[in-house]
VOROLO-825742 format. One record per residue: y, x, z of N, C-alpha, C, O in turn. Coordinates in steps of 0.001 Angstrom, whole numbers, plus 500000, padded with zeros to 6 digits. Layout:
YXZYXZYXZYXZ;...
END
This chain:
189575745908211204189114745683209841190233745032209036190961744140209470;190296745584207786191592744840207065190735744944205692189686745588205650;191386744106204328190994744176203686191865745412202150193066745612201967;190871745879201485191144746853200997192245746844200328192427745717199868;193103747600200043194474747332199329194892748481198511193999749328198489;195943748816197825196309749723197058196880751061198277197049752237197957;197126750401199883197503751158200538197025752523201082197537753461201692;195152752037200312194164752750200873193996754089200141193540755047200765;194303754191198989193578755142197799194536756323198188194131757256197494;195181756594198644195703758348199094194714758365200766194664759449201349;194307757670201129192960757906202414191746758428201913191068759372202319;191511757284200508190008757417200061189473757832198975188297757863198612;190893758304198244190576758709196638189590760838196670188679761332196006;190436761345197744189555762780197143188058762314198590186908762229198161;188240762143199705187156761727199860186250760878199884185512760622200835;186269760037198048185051759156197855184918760123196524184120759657195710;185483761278196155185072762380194906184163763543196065183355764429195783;184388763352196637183653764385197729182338763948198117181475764807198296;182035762581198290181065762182199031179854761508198154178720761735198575;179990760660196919179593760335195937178111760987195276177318760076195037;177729761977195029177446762446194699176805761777193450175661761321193464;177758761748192201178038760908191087177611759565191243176732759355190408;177874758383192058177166756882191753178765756376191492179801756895191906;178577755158190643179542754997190092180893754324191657182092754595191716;180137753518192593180735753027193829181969754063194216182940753478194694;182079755277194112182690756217194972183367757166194185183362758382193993;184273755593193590186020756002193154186981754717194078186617753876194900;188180755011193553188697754022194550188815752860193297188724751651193511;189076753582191694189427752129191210188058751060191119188120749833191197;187231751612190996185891750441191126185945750042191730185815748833191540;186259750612193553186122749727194917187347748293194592187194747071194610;188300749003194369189521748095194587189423747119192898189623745946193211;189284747176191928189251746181190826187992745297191261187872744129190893;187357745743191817186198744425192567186408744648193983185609745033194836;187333744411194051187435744129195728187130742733196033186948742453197218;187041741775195114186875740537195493185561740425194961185656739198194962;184923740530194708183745740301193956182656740953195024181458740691194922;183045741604195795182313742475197211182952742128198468182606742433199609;184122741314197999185201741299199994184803742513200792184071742532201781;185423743557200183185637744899200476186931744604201577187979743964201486;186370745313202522186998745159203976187498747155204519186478747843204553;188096747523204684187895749014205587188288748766207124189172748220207784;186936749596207321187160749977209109187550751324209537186774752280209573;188642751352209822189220752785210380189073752761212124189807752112212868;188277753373212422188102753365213707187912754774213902188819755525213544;186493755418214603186767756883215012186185756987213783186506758072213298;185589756461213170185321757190211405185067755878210165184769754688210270;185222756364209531186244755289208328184961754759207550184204755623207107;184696753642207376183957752722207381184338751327205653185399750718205516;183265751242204788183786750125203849182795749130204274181585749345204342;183327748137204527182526746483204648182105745877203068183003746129202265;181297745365202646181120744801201671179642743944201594178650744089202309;179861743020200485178586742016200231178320742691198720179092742981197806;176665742821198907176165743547197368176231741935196391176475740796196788;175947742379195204175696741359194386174684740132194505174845739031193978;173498740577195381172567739612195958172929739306197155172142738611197798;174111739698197748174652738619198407173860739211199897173029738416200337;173987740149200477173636741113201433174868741927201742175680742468200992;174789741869202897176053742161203632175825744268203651174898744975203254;176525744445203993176653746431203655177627747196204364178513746453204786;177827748563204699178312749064205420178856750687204480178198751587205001;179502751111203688179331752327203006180108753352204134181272753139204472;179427754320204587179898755268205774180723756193204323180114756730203398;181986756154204482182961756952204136183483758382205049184605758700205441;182360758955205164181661760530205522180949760645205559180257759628205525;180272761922205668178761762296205782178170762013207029178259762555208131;177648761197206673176430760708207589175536761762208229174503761327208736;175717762843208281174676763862208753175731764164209843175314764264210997;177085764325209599177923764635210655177307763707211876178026764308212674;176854763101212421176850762141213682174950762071213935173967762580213398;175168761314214841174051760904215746172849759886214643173332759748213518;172067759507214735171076758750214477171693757307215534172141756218215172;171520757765216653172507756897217715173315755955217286172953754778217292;174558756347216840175625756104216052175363755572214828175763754413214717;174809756043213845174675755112212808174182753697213018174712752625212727;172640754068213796172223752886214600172952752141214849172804751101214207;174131752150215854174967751181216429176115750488215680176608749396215962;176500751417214546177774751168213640177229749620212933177784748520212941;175952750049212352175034749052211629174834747641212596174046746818212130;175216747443213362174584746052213616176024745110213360177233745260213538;174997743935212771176005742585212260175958742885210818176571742026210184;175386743911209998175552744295209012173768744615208297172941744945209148;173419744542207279171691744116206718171743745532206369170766746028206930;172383746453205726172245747957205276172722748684205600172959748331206756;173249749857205440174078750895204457174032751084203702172846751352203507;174942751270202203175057751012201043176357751621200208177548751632200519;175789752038199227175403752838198392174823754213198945175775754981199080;173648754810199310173374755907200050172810756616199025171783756057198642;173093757739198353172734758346197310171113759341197984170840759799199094;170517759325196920169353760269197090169409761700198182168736762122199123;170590762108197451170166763667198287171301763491199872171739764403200573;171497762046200016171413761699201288170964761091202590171466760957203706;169748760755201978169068760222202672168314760990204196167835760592205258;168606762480203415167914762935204733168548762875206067168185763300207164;169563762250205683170630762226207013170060761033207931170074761180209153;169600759950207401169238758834208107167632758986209100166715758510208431;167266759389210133166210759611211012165406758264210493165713757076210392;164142759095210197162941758011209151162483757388210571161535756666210264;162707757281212236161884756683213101162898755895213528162840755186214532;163657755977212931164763754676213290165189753472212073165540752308212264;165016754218210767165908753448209446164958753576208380164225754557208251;164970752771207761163518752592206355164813752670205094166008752683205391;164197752725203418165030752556202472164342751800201555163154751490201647;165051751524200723164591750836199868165628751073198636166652751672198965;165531750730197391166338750690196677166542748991195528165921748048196019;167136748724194487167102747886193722167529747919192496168734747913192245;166536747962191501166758748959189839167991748403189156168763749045188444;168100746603189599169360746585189099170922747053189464171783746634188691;171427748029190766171982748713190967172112750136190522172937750907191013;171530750357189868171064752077189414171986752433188109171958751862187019;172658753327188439173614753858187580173102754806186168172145755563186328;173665754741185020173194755443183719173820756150183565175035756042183399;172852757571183577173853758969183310172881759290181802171691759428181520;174119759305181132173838759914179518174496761369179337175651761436179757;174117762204178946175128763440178563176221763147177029175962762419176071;177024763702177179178234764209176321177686763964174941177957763060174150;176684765181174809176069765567173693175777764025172835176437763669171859;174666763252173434174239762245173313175383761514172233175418761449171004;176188761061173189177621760681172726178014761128171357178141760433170350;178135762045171460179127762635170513178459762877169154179035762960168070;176948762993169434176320763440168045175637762243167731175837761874166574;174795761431168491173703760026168073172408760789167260171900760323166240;171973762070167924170960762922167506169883762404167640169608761852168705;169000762446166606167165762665167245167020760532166261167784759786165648;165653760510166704165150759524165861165410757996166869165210756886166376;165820758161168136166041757374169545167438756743169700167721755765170393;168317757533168876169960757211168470170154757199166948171198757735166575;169556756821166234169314756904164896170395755171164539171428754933163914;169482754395165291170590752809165452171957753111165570172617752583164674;172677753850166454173555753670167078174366754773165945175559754502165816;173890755926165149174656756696164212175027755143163159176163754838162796;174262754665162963174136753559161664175012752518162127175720752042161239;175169751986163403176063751098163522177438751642163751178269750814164123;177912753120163569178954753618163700179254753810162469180416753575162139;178235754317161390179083753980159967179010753283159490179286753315158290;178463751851160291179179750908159476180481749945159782180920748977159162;180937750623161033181845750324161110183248751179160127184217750497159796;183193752366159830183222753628159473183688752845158252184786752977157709;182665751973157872182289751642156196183845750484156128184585750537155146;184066749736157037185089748107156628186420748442157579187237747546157789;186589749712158116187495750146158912188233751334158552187682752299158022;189727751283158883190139752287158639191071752599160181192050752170160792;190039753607160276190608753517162543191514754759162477191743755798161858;191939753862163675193423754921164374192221754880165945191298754180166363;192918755996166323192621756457167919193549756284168743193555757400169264;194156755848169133195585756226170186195358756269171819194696755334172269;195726757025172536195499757126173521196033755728174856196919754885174716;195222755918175911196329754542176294197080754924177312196785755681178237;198098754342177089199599754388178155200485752579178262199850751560177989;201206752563178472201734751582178657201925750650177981201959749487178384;202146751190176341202750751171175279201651750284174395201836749670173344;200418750438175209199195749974174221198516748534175272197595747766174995;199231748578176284198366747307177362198865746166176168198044746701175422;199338745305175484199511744183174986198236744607173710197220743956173952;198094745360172669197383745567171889195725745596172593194778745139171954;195566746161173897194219746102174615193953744778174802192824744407174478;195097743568175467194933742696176481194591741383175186193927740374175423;195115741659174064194919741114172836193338741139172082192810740332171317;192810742554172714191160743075172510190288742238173620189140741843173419;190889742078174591190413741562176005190086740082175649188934739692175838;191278738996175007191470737758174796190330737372173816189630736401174102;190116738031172746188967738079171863187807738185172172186963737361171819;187461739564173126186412739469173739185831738290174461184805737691174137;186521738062175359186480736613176061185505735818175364184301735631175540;186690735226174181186209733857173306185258734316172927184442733415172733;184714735641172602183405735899171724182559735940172405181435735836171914;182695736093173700181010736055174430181474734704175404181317734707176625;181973733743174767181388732388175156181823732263176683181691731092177039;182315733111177736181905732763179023183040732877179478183853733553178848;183548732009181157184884731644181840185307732934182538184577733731183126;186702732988182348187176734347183048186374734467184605186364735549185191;185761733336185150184952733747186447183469734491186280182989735272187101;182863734077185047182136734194184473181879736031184195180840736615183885;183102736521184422183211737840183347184131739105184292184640738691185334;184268740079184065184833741045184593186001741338184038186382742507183966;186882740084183469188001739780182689189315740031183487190246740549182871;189457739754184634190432739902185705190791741058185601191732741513184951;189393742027186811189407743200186304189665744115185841189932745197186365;189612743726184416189676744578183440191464744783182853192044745718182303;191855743558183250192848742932183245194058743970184049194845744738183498;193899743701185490194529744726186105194192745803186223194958746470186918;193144746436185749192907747902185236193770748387184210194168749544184352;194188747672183086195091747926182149196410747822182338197133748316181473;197022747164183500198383746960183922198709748242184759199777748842184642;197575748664185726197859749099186640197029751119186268197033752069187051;196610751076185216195798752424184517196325753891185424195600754750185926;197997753804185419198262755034186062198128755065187505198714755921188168;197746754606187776197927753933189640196168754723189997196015755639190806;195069754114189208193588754519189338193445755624188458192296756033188290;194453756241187812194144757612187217192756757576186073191730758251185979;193374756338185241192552755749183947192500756892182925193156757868183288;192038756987182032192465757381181113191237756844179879190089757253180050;191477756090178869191005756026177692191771755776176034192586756626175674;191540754901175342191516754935174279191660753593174027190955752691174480;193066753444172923192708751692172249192426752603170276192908753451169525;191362751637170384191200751843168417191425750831167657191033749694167918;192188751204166476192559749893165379191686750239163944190934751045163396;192251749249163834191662749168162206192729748836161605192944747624161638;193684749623160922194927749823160523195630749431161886195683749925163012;196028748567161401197442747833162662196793746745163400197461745923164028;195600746713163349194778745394164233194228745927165210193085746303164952;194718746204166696193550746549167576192140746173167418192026745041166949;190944746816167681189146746409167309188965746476168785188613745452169372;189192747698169511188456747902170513189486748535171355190619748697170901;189116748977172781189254750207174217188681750533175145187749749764175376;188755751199175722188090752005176530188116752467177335188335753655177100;187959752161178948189106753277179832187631753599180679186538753051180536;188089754840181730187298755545181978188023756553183311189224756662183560;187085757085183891188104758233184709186726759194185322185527758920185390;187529760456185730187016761274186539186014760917187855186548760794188957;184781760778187740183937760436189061183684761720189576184235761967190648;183006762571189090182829763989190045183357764801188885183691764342187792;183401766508189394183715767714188034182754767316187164181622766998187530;183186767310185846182439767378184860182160765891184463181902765888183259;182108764697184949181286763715184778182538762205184553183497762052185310;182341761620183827183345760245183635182874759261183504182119759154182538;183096757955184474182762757219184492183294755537183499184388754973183494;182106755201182836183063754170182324183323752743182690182507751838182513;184318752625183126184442751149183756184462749926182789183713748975183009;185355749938181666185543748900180562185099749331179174185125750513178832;184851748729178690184577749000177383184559747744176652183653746956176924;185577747374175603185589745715175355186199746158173697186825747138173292;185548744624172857185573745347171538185463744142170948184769743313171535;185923743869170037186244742321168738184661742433168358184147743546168470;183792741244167876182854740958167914182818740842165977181825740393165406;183345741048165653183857740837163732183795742695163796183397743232162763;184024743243164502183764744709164159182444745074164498182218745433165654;181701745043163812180189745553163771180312747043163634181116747604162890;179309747724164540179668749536165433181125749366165946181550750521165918;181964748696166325182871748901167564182467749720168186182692750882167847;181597749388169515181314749986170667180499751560170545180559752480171361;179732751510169238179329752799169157180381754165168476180283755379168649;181407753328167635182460754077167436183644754746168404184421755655168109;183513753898169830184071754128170868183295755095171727183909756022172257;182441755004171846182163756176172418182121757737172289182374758717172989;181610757419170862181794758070170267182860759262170393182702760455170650;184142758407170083185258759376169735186054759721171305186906760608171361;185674758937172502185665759116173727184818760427174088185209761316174844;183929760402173601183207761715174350183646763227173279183626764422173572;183955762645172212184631764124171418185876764693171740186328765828171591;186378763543172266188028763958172231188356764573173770189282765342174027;187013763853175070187009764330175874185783765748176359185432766235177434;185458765992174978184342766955174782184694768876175860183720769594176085;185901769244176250185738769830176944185699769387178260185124770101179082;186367768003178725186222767910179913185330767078180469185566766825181650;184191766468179909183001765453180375181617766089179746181595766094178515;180491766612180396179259766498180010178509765420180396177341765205180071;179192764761181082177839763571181556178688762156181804179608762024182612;178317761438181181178976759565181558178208758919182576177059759346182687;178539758032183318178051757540184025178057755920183694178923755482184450;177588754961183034177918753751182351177589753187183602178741752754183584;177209752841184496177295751987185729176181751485185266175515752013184375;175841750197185967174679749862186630174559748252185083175287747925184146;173498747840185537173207746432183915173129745390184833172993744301184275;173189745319186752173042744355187414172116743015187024172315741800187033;170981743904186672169988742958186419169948741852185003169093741030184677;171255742236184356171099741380183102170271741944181992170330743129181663;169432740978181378167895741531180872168828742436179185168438743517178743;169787741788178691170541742007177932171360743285177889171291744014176899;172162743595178965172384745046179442172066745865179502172444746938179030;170698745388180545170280746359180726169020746730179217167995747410179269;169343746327178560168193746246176969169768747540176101169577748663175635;170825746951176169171705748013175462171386749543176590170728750525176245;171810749421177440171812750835178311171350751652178398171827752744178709;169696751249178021168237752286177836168393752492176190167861753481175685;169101751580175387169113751937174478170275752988173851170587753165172673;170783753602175046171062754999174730170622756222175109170959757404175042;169678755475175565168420757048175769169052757982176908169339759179176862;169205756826178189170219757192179624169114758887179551168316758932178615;169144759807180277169311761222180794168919761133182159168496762183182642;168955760224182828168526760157184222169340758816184989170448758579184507;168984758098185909168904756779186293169460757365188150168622757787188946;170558757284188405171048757320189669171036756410190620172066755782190865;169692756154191419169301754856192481170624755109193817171245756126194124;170669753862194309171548753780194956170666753010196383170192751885196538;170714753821196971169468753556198037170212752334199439171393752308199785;169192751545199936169990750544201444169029750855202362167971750226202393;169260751723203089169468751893204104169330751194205850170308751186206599;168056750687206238168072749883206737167241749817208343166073750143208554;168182749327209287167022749596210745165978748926210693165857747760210318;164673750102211312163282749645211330163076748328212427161968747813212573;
END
């Protein structure tokens, strides 16, 4: 067992796009930008294995292959010293023998899949808020789009510093680190988003990447709190600009914050991706 490192992601990057079957867990940059926040461990033994503690603080096992490949036996045995398996997506469950392993799931883990469309238009009487808080940002802004590369990490990390002070809480407090070396390190996890200004003042960014064909996941999204529709203007122009290559976002999970998870539904999610544990009877 060692703990997860940058050494890992040419092992685990096409098969955690293979195995996933869209939950946000099963990329490598999510695993590894919270590697500490989970003490993400890998076991390479006769089959490749992630150690981790969930957010409630339950110890986990994510089988990095298909679990249908092997024994009931074997899973059985891999699992002890360990409370689950975790992240086990729906249309895998049938792999786990129901006279040996029970499931369960927990809503604040459950991933938000919105479509493209959604995004891009703020259609229907349910996104009606979210058109209105985009022109009014629309209304006291005069935005640039620029894509991000290297060139833009000080103008983001400057969006980042703001954010901070505006929601009150200690870089332990926050997914500030994170977000932090996500922006240093963007070409490494195969990032790709967006910083937006308002003339020459960074407002907001955005980064994001490929989780399965078709589908992008968003990891950051951070935005000056004096720009009222920021965040709906960001998506916005994220899902147009990536309009041939994303029909479906995946915003990750609200981890139980009553607040989050109050924005998340309030984009009229498309379907709710449970992330099932997996557990001996």
């Amino acid at each position: 067992m060692e703990e997860l490192s940058l050494k890992h992601r040419l092992l685990l990057d096409d098969r955690l796009k293979l195995l996933g079957k869209g939950l946000s867990e099963y990329c490598f940059s999510n695993l590894y930008l919270f590697r500490n926040t989970h003490n993400y461990h890998i076991i390479c033994e006769d089959r490749i294995f992630l150690a981790g503690n969930t957010y409630d603080d339950h110890s986990f096992l994510m089988p990095l292959f298909d679990p249908a490949e092997v024994s009931a036996e074997y899973l059985l045995e891999k699992l002890a010293g360990y409370d689950f398996y975790f992240p086990v997506s729906e249309k895998s469950l049938s792999a786990f023998d129901s006279r040996l392993f029970s499931y369960s799931y927990n809503d604040d883990d459950s991933d938000y899949i919105v479509s493209a469309e959604k995004f891009m238009w703020f259609g229907g009487r349910k996104l009606a808020k979210k058109k209105n808080l985009m022109k009014q940002f629309l209304k006291i802004a005069s935005p640039r789009v620029v894509p991000y590369d290297k060139t833009q990490q000080d103008a983001a990390e400057d969006v980042l510093c703001q954010w901070l002070e505006d929601v009150g809480k200690s870089v332990a407090e926050t997914d500030f680190l994170p977000c932090q070396e996500a922006l240093a390190n963007h070409d490494i996890f195969n990032l790709l988003g967006f910083v937006f200004y308002d003339g020459s003042e960074p407002a907001g960014f955005m980064l994001g990447r490929e989780l399965i064909a078709g589908m992008c996941v968003i990891h950051f999204a951070k935005g000056k709190r004096k720009y009222k529709g920021i965040f709906q203007y960001m998506i916005n122009q994220f899902a147009l600009n990536y309009r041939q290559v994303f029909d479906w976002y995946n915003i990750e999970q609200d981890l139980g914050n009553p607040n989050l998870r109050k924005t998340k539904h309030s984009y009229d999610p498309d379907a709710m991706l449970k992330k099932y544990r997996v557990a001996p009877l």
